[in-house]
N, C-alpha and C positions, 0 to 999 in steps of 0.2 A: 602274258606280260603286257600288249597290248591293249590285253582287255581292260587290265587292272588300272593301265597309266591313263585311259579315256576317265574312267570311274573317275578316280582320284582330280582329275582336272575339271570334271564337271561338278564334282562337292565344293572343287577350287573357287568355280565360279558364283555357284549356290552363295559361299559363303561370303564373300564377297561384294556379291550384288544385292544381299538383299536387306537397302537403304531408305527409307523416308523419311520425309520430313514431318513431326509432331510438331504441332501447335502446342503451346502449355496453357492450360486455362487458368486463372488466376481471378478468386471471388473476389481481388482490389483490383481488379482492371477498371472497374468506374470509381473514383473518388465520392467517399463520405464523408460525412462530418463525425470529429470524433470530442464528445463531451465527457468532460472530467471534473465533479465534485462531488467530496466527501465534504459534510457539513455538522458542525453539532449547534450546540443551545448558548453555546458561549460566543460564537464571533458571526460577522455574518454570511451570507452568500459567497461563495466565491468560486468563477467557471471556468474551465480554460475549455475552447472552442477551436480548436482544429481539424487538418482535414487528413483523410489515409492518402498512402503513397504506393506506390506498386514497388515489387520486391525485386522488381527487373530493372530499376532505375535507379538515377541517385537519391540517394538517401533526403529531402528538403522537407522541412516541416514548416507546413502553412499553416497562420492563423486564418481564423476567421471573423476578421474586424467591422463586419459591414452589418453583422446579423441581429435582430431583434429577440431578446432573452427575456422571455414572462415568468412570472413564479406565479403559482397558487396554494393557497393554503386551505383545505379540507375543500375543494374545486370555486373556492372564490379569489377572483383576480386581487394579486395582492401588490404586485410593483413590476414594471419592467427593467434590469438590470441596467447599469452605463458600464461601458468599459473604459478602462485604466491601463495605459500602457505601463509596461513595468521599466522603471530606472535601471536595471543591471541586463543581464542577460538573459532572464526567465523570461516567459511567454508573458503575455498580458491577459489581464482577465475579466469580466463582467460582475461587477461587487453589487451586490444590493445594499439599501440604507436600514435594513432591519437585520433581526438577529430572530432565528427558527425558534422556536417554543417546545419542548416537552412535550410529547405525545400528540404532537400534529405530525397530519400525513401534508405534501407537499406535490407537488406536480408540476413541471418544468417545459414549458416549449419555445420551443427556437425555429425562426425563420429564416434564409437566410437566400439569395439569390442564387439561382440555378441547383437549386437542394430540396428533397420532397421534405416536408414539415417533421421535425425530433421533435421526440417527447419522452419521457420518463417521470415513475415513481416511487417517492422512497418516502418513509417517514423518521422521524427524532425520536428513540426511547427514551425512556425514566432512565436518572442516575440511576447505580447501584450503588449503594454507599457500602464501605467499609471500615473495619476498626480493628483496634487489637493489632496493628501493624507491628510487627517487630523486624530489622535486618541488623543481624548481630556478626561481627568480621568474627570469622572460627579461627583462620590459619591462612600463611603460606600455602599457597594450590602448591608449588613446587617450589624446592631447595635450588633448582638450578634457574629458576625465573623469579626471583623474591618481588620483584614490582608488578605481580599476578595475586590478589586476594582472593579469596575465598568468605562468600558469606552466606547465611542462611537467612532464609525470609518467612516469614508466615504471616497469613492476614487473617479475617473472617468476613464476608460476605454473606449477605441478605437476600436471596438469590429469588426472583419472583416465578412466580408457580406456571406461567407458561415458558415453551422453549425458548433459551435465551442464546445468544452467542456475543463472545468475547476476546478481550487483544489485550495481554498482558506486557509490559515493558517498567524495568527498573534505571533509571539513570541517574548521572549527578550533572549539574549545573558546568556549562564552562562559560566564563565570563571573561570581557573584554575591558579596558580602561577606556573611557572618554576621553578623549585629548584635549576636549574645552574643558569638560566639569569634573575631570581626575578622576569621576565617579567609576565603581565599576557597575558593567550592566550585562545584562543576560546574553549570549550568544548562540551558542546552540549545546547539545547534550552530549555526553558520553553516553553509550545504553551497554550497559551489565549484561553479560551472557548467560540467558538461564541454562542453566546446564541438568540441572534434573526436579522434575517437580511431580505429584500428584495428580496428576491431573491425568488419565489415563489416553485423551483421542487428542492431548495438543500436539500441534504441528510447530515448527521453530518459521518466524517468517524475517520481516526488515528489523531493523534495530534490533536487533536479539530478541525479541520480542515471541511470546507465545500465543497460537491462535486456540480456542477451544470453546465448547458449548458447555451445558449446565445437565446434559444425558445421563453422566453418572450419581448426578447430586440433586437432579429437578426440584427447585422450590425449598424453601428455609435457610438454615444458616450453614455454612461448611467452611474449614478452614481452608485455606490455600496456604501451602507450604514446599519449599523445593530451595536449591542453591544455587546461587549466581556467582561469579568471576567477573573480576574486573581491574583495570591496569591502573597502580597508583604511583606516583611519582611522587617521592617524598618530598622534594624540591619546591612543590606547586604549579610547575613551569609544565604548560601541558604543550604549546608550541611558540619558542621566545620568539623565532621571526615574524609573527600575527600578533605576540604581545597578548597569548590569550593565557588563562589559568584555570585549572579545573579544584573547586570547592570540594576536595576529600571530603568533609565531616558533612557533606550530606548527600544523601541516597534519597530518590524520588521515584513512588508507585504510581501508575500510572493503567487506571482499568479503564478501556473501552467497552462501554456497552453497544456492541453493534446491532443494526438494524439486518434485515435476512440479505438483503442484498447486498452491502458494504462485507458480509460474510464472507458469502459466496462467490465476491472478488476476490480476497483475501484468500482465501483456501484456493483459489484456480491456480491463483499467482504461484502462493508459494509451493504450489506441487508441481507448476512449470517450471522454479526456480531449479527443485531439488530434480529435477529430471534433464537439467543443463546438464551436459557431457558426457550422459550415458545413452554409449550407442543404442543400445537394448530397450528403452523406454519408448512408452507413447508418446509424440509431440501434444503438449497442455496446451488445453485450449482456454483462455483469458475468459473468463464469465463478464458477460453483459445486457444490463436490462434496458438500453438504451432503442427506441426504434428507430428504426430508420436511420441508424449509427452505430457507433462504436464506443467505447468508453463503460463510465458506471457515475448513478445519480446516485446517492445515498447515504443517508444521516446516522450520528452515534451522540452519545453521550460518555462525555470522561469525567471520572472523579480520579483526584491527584492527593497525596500527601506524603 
């Protein structure tokens, strides 16, 4: 009995005593610069220039307003950015006075004080154009949610003979009233849930939006077809206290042609998204071609109608 009660006291202590202290190492224990633009053919530069934060502190996002942002176009110097604080709440950004071109590649570096030199590159594809667009309202999705529609969509696309990748989204317009010029003007979008399509490897990502390549269809014409849902209010009144309104009788397509790396953001993101809250999954790791940072450089082209 005494033997047993030593044993037992001496596990006692084992377990007990045996405590260190771990460091945690943390790959943001030194602050980066984290650069963020998607750019197409239609508008121009524009970068938000911030720095990483360690995950053991408060949460603060620092711009970085002091840095010098060069563009080049096919590696010849083409402008250095100004930056522009923003009027609301958003971050501020470095806009260039030009707008990217169609099948130029691009290259980006930023200097900035106590930071080793960022660089990154991306290029602008060709539109894809398409036609043949149809979105026809089928039905009521449901008898017990009557202001949930159901539509069907199909288009055809011209799809060019090397790998291509792509960002589908269908929305309608919601627009505001001017309070000088009575006018109404454009606000931002409602985006249609696609709910099932064709398209065999797309992933669902932001705005209900589908991501997917051209794998199963490489090169000529294919149709794209699937059905989307979307909330109508027969009213017009999409939220009276903003005094805003959503245009029912129109529905807007909306293809990005992505370049490999705006891709391959996009698929990181949204398989980090769908792997939110499940104990069981891999932590997603956010794709980036940025050096000496964080973030993602990289150009698309959209065609809309």
């Amino acid at each position: 009995m005494n033997v047993s009660k030593s044993v037992l006291g001496v596990l006692f202590i084992l377990c007990f005593s045996c405590e260190q202290e771990l460091v945690i190492e943390s790959p943001l224990s030194e602050n980066k610069p984290v650069l963020n633009s998607i750019f197409n053919s239609g508008e121009p530069f524009e970068v938000e220039l911030t720095t990483t934060f360690s995950p053991y502190k408060e949460i603060k996002v620092v711009e970085l307003k002091d840095a010098v942002v060069s563009i080049f176009e096919e590696d010849v110097f083409k402008e250095t950015l100004s930056y522009q604080t923003s009027t609301d709440a958003h971050l501020g950004k470095y806009v260039s006075n030009f707008t990217p071109s169609q099948g130029k590649n691009y290259r980006i570096k930023v200097t900035a004080p106590n930071y080793d030199e960022v660089t990154a590159k991306s290029g602008v594809p060709s539109i894809v154009h398409f036609d043949k667009a149809k979105i026809i309202q089928n039905s009521v999705w449901s008898i017990n949610n009557p202001d949930l529609l159901r539509y069907d969509f199909s288009f055809e696309i011209n799809d060019p003979l090397e790998e291509d990748y792509y960002y589908l989204t269908i929305s309608s317009p919601i627009k505001r009233q001017n309070q000088q010029t009575q006018e109404w003007e454009l606000y931002t979008h409602q985006y249609a849930e696609i709910l099932i399509s064709n398209l065999p490897d797309a992933k669902l990502y932001v705005n209900n939006g589908l991501i997917f390549t051209d794998q199963s269809f490489n090169g000529g014409k294919f149709q794209i077809k699937g059905t989307a849902t979307t909330y109508v209010d027969a009213r017009g009144a999409f939220d009276a206290t903003e005094g805003l309104v959503k245009d029912n009788s129109i529905m807007e397509v909306h293809l990005h042609h992505l370049s490999k790396e705006v891709y391959f953001f996009y698929i990181s993101h949204a398989t980090s998204l769908l792997n939110q809250g499940d104990f069981y999954s891999e932590p997603g790791i956010i794709y980036s071609n940025i050096t000496n940072g964080f973030g993602i450089f990289g150009g698309e082209a959209i065609e809309q109608q």
